[in-house]
C-alpha angles and dihedrals in degrees: 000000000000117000122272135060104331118199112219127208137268136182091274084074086072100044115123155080136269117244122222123238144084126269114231106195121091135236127251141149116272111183093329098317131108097240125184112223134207108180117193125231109305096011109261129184101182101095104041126188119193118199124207108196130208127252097301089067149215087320105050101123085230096063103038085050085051095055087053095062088057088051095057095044076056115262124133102235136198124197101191129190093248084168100049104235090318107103121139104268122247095245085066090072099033093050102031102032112021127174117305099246085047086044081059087056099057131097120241091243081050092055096037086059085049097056105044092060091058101076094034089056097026106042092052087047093050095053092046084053104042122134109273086055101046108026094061083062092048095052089038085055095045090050088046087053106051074040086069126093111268096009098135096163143022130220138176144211122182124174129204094323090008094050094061087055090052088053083058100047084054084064081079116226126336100258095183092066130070114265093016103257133222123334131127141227097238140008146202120187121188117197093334111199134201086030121166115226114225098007101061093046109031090071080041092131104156136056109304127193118181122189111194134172115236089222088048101146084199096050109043123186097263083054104046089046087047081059104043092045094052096043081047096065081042087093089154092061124076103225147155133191112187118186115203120209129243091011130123133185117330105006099133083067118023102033114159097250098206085062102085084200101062100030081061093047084049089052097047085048091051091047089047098054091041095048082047095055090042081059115046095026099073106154110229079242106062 
């Protein structure tokens, strides 16, 4: 964890809905890790975005149909197994933090058992996943990437665990190490959790979008003032942190889709991430 206040994790991390559809993209090896892959018309590597998905994982429906929207806007997009075949599995959200209108419906015996099986499954998965473990294959997958023919430049999109990553990666690469490892050209974050203030944001050197609820558990209004006042005095740094009303964790994500409301706050999100990209990942050839 970087230095500064941290904000740790609670169950409404895991709050949402899964999303029907298909992906559409295929699976392949990508520097030793099972990566999904949703290529845009024509194939294209030349402007890459790399996603780095929450607990649930590289194989959560949500994210891989997410990854398919940036395809089609015409990124080429990797979704990587950053947790090697360890994510939290899916029944985990659907058993312990259902959707919000299914949580009112709940006895209080019913959310008590709920809640007591979230810091004995989260806190040991967190631990196995913290950063000295996962950030030095981030930054290993976004080397190998640059490293592909046509790749011109590098983006990334992280959500809830994977956010706070994508706020990292922002930091460009690590100079201070041989062969300058990891760092984008561009990044978009949506609800980042367990992030550090000041020490995620102060390196922050590349285009930065944040999405963040209003009504975010992980990210509270001190919090999110103590961020927009430091990237403030970043001049130097193109950003935009954009807070959404009435949302809370994950709803980029995981938005209960029979809820008007919060299927309109995910696809400004989306739009949001993918006009970010269009923006700040210009090729040298275009």
């Amino acid at each position: 964890m970087s230095e500064g206040e941290s904000i740790g994790m609670s169950s409404c991390c895991l709050s949402g809905a899964l999303h029907e559809g298909k992906p559409t993209g295929r699976v392949d090896n990508i520097g030793g890790l099972d990566t999904y892959i949703a290529e845009p018309k024509g194939g294209s590597k030349t402007r890459s975005v790399i996603f780095i998905s929450d607990i649930f994982g590289w194989e959560f429906p949500n994210t891989r149909l997410l990854a398919d929207q940036y395809a089609l806007a015409g990124f080429y997009t990797y979704l990587p197994d950053f947790h090697e075949g360890d994510s939290l599995p899916i029944s985990f959200l659907e058993n312990v933090e259902p959707p919000l209108k299914k949580q009112e419906q709940l006895s209080v015996t019913e959310k008590a058992t709920n809640a007591a099986l979230i810091p004995t499954t989260l806190g040991p998965w967190l631990v196995k996943h913290r950063e000295a473990v996962s950030k030095p294959l981030i930054d290993g997958f976004v080397n190998t990437v640059r490293m592909i023919p046509g790749t011109d430049t590098v983006g990334a999109v992280g959500f809830c665990w994977g956010g706070r990553y994508a706020i990292l990666q922002a930091h460009g690469p690590d100079v201070a190490t041989p062969g300058k490892i990891g760092g984008v050209d561009a990044a978009f974050a949506a609800h980042p959790s367990l992030v550090a203030v000041p020490g995620d944001f102060d390196p922050v050197s590349r285009p930065l979008s944040l999405a963040i609820g209003m009504r975010d558990s992980l990210m509270d209004e001190g919090t999110r003032g103590k961020i927009v006042d430091l990237m403030a005095q970043k001049k130097e740094v193109v950003h935009e942190i954009r807070l959404y009303e009435e949302q809370i964790h994950g709803f980029a994500l995981r938005s209960d889709w029979s809820s008007e409301k919060d299927k309109k706050a995910m696809d400004e999100a989306t739009r949001q991430g993918i006009e970010w990209m269009e923006k700040y990942l210009r090729s040298g050839k275009e």
